[in-house]
One Martini backbone bead per residue (centre of mass of N, CA, C, O) as a GRO file, in nm:
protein
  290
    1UNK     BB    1   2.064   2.141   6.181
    2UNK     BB    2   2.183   2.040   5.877
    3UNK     BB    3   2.078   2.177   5.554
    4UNK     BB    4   2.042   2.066   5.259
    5UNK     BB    5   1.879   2.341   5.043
    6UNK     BB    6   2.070   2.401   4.711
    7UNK     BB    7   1.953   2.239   4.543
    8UNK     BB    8   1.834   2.107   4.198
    9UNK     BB    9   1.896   1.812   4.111
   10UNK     BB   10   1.759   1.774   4.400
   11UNK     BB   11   1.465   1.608   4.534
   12UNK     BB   12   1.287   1.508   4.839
   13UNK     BB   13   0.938   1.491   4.790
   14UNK     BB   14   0.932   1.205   5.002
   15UNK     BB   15   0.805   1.023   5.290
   16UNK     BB   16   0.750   0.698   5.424
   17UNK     BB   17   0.739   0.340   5.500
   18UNK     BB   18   1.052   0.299   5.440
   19UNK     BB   19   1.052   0.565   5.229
   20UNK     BB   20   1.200   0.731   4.952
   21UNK     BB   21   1.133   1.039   4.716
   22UNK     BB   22   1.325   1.121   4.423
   23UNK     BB   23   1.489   1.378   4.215
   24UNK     BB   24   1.749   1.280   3.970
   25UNK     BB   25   1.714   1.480   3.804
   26UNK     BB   26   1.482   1.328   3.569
   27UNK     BB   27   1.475   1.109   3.792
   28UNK     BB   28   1.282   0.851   3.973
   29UNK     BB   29   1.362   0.751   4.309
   30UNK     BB   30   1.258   0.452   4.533
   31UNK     BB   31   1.426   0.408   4.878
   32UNK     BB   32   1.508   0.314   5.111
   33UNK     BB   33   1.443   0.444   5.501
   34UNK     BB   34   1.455   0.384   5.823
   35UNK     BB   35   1.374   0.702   5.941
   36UNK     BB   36   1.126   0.640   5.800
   37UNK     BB   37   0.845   0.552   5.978
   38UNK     BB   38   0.580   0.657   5.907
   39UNK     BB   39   0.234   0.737   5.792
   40UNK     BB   40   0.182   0.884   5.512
   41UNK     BB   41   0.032   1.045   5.233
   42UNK     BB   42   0.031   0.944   4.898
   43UNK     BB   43   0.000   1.207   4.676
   44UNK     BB   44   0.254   1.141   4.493
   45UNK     BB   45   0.246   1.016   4.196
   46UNK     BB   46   0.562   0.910   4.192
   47UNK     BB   47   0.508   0.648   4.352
   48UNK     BB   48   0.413   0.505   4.052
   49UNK     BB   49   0.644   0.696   3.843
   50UNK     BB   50   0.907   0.553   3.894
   51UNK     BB   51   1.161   0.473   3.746
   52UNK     BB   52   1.287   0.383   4.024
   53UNK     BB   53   1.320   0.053   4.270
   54UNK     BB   54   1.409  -0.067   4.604
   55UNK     BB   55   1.393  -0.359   4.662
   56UNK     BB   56   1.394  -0.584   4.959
   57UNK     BB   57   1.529  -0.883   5.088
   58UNK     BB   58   1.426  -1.105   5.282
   59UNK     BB   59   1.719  -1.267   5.293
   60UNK     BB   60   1.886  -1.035   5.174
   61UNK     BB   61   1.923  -0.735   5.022
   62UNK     BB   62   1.855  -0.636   4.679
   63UNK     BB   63   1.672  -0.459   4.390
   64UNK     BB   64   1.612  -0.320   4.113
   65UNK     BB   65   1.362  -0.144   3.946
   66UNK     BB   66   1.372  -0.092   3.624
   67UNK     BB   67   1.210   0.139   3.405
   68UNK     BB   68   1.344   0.430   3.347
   69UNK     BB   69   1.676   0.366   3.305
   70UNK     BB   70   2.008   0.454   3.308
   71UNK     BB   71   2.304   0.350   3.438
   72UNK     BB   72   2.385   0.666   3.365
   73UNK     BB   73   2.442   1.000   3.531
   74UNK     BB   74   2.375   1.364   3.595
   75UNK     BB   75   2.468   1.595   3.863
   76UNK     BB   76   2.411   1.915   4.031
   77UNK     BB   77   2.632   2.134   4.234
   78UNK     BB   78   2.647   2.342   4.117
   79UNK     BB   79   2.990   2.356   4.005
   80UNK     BB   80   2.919   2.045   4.020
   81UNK     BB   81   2.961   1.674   3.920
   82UNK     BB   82   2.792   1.414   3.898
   83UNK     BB   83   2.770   1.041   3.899
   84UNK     BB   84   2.517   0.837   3.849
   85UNK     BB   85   2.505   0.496   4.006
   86UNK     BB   86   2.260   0.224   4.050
   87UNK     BB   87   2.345   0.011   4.308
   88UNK     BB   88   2.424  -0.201   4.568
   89UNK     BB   89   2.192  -0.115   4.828
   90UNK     BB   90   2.068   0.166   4.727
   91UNK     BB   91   2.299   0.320   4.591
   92UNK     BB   92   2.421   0.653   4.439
   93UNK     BB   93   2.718   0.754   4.487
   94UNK     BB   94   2.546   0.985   4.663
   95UNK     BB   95   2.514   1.220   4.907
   96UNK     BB   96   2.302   1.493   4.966
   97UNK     BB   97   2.343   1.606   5.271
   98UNK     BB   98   2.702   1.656   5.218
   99UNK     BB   99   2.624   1.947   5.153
  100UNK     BB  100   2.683   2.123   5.399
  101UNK     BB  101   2.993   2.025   5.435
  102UNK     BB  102   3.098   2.134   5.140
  103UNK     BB  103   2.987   2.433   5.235
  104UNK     BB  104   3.213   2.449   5.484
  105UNK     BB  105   3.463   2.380   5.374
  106UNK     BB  106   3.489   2.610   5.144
  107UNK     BB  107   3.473   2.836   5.360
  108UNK     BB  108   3.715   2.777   5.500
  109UNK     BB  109   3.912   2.730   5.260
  110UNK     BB  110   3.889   3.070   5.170
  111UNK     BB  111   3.943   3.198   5.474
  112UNK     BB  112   4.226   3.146   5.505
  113UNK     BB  113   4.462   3.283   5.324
  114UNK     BB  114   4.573   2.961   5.260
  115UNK     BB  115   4.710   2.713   5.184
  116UNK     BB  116   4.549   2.416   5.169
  117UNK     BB  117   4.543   2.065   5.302
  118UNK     BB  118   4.352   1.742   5.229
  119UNK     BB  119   4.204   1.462   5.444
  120UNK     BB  120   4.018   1.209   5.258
  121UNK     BB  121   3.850   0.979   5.443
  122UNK     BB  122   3.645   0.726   5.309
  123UNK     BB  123   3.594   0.897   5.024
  124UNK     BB  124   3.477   0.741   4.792
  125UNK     BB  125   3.361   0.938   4.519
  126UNK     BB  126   3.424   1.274   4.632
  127UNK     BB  127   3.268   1.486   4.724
  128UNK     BB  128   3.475   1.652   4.912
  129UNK     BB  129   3.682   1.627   4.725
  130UNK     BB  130   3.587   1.862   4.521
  131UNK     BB  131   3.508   2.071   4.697
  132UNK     BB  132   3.802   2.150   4.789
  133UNK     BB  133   3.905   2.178   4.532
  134UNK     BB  134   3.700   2.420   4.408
  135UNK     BB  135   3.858   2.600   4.667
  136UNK     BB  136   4.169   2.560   4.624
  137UNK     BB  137   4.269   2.273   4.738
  138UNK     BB  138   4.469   2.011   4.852
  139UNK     BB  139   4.388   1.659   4.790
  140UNK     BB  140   4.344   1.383   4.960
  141UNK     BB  141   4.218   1.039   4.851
  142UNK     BB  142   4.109   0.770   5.045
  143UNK     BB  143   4.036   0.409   4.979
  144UNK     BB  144   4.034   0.078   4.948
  145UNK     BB  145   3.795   0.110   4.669
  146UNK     BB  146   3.918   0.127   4.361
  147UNK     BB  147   3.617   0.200   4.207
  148UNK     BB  148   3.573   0.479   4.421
  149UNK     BB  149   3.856   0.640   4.302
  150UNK     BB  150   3.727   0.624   3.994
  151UNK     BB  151   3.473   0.762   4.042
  152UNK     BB  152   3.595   1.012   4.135
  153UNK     BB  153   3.759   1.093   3.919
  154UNK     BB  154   3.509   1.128   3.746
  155UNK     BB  155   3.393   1.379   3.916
  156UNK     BB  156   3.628   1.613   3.856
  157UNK     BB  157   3.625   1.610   3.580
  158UNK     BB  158   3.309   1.680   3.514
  159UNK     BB  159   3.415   1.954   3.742
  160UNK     BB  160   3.719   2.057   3.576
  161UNK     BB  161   3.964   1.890   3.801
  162UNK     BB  162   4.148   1.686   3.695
  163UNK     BB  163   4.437   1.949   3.714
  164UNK     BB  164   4.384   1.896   4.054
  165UNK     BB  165   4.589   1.875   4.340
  166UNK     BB  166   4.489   1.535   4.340
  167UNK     BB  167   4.543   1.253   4.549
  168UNK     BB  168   4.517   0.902   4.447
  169UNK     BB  169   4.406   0.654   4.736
  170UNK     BB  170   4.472   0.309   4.759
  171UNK     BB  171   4.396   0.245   5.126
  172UNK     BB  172   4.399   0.182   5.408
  173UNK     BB  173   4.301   0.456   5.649
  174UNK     BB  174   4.540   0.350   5.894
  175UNK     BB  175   4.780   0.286   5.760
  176UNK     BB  176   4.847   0.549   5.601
  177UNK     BB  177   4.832   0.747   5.833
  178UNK     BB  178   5.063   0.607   5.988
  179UNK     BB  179   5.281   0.645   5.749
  180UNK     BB  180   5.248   0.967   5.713
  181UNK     BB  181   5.362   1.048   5.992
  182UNK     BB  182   5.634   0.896   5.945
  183UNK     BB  183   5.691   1.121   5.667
  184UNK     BB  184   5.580   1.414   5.771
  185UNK     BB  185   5.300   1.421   5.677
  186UNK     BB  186   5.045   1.715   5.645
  187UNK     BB  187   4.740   1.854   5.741
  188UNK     BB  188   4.490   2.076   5.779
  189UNK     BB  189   4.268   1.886   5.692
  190UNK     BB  190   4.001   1.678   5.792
  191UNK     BB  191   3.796   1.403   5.674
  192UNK     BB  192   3.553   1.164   5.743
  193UNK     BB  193   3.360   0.834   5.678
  194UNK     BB  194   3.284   0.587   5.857
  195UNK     BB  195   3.209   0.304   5.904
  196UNK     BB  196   3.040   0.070   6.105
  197UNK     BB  197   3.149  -0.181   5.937
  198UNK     BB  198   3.458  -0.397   5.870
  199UNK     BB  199   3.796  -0.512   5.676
  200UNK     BB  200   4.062  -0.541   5.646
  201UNK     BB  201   4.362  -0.658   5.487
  202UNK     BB  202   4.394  -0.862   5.735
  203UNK     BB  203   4.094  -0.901   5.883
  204UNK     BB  204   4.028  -0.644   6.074
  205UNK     BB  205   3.794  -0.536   6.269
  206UNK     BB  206   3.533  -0.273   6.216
  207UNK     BB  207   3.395  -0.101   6.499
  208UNK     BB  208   3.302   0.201   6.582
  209UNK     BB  209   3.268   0.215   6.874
  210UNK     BB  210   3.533   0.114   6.894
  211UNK     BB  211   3.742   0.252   6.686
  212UNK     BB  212   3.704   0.532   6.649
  213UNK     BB  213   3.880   0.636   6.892
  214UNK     BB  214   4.164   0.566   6.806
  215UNK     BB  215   4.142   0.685   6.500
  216UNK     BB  216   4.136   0.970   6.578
  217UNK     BB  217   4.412   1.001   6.752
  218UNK     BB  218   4.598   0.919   6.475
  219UNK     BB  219   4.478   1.164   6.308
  220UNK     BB  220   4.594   1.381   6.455
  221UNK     BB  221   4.930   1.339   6.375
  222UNK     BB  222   4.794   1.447   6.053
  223UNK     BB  223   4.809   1.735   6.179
  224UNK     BB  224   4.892   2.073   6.179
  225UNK     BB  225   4.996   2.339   6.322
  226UNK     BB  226   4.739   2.455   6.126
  227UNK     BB  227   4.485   2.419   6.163
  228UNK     BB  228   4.145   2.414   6.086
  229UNK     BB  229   3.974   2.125   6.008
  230UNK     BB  230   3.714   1.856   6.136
  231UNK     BB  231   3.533   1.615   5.990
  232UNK     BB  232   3.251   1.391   6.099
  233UNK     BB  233   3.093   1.094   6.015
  234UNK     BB  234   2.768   0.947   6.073
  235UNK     BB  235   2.527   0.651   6.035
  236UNK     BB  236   2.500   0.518   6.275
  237UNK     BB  237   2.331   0.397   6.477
  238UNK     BB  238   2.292   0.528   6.801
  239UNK     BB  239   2.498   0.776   6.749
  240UNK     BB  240   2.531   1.035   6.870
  241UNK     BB  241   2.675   1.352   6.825
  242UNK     BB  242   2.797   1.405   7.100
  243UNK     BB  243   2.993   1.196   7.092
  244UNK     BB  244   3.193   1.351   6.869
  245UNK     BB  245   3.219   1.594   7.074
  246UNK     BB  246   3.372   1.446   7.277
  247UNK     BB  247   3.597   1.346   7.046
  248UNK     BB  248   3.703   1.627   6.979
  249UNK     BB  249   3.758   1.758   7.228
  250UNK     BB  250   3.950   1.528   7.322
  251UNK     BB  251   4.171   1.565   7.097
  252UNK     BB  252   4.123   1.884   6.903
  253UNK     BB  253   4.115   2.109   7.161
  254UNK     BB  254   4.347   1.998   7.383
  255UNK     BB  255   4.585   2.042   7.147
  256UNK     BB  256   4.445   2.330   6.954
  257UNK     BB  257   4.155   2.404   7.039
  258UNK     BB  258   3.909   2.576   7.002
  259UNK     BB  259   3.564   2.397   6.832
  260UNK     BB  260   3.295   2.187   6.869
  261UNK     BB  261   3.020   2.106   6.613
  262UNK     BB  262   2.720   1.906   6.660
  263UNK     BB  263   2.486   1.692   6.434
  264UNK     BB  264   2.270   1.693   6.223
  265UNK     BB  265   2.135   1.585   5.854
  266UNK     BB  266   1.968   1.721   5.637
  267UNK     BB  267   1.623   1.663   5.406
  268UNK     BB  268   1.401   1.825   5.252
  269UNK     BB  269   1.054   1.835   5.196
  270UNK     BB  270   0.813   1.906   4.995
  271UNK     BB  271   0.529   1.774   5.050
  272UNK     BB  272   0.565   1.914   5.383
  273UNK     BB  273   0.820   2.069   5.508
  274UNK     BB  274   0.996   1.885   5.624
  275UNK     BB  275   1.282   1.669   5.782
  276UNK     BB  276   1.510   1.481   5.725
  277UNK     BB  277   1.731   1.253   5.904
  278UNK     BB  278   2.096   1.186   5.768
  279UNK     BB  279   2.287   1.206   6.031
  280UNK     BB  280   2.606   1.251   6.165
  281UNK     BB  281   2.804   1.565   6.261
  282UNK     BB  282   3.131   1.662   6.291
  283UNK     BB  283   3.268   1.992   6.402
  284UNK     BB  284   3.609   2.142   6.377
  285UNK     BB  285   3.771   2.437   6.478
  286UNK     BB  286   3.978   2.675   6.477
  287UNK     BB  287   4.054   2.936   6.581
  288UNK     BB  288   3.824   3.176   6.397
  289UNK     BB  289   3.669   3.016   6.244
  290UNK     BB  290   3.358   2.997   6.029
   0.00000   0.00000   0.00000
């Protein structure tokens, strides 16, 4: 398991009855989490005292009960700047657990020795899009959704980034992709964190299970002659981490060699010293990486 255990301003408190206590910045938020499966005793004040609260709805969605919380605000990992804003469905616009593969996407592009080139798809709001730019890289950054685009791009900004060379595209990243191949562009690294379920600009229903797999294999053709890295998040429920191991040994190591680890995302919780885990992620490196 890889653990995301060097945050200051994000800590994961507690956790269990199907929620977690966060402390984001000076807020606490308790958020559903489907993993806190457990029933431990709540010791810690700040369920009771927490700035907000998102409860599910018997219906389906649900909604925040803001006590004291402002739209948005600020939180730092090391020199990055993100900005918390929380939405719909229980979101505030960062994975904290995704600091792990931050911190070593930035440690391949350091030691590469040699300009890198980074396509961040499905990229979100941007974290790993900034983190790879902080470390020297020039990166695409590609998502659907305009306004994940321009949040991202606010991330950035406030990360000291604004005129880092990060290319910023609003489009299918299955579309763009083919694209891509097509215009003879390559990219050194790729990251990606494919939905479980989606649709397309024109219909097309995307279901992670049928989908991965022909996607990673598209996704080969737009990595250059001497790659370094591909990382693959999934947050599927029951898709062990072993899947991606798989499905990236044959498709990025009998291509270009090197190997692939993958495993958990964790977050460390205060109250008990125990570990949450938050998704499965694939790691391939090229032959020597770090």
């Amino acid at each position: 398991m890889w653990i995301s255990d060097k945050w200051e301003d994000y800590r994961l408190l507690d956790c269990g009855r199907g929620e977690k206590l966060e402390r984001w910045g000076q807020y606490t938020l308790v958020r559903p989490d489907p993993q806190a499966i457990w029933d431990t005793p709540r010791n810690n004040p700040a369920w009771k005292r927490h700035s907000a609260r998102y409860s599910r709805s018997s219906t389906g969605g649900g909604q925040w009960d803001r006590n004291t919380l402002p739209e948005r605000w600020q939180v730092r990992y090391g020199d990055l700047t993100f900005n918390v804003k929380p939405m719909n469905f229980k979101h505030t616009g960062l994975f904290p657990e995704q600091a792990a593969n931050w911190d070593f996407a930035r440690a391949q592009i350091k030691a590469a020795g040699r300009p890198v080139s980074v396509l961040n798809l499905f990229a979100y709001t941007g974290g790993a899009t900034v983190a790879c730019a902080a470390a020297g890289a020039s990166v695409c950054h590609v998502d659907a959704a305009k306004g994940m685009v321009a949040w991202a791009k606010e991330n950035a900004k406030a990360s000291g980034l604004e005129q880092a060379p990060i290319r910023w595209i609003v489009d299918d990243c299955g579309k763009f992709v083919e694209r891509e191949i097509r215009r003879g562009r390559r990219y050194d690294a790729v990251i990606m964190d494919p939905p479980s379920y989606g649709r397309g600009p024109s219909g097309e229903i995307w279901k992670l299970e049928e989908s991965l797999w022909p996607f990673v294999n598209l996704v080969s053709g737009v990595l250059s002659d001497r790659p370094l890295f591909v990382i693959i998040n999934s947050y599927t429920t029951g898709l062990a981490p072993s899947v991606l191991t798989y499905i990236m040994e044959s498709i990025f190591t009998r291509q270009f060699g090197g190997h692939t680890v993958s495993g958990e995302l964790g977050l460390p919780v205060d109250d008990t010293g125990l570990v949450l885990p938050c998704g499965a992620t694939g790691r391939w490196t090229a032959k020597g990486g770090v």
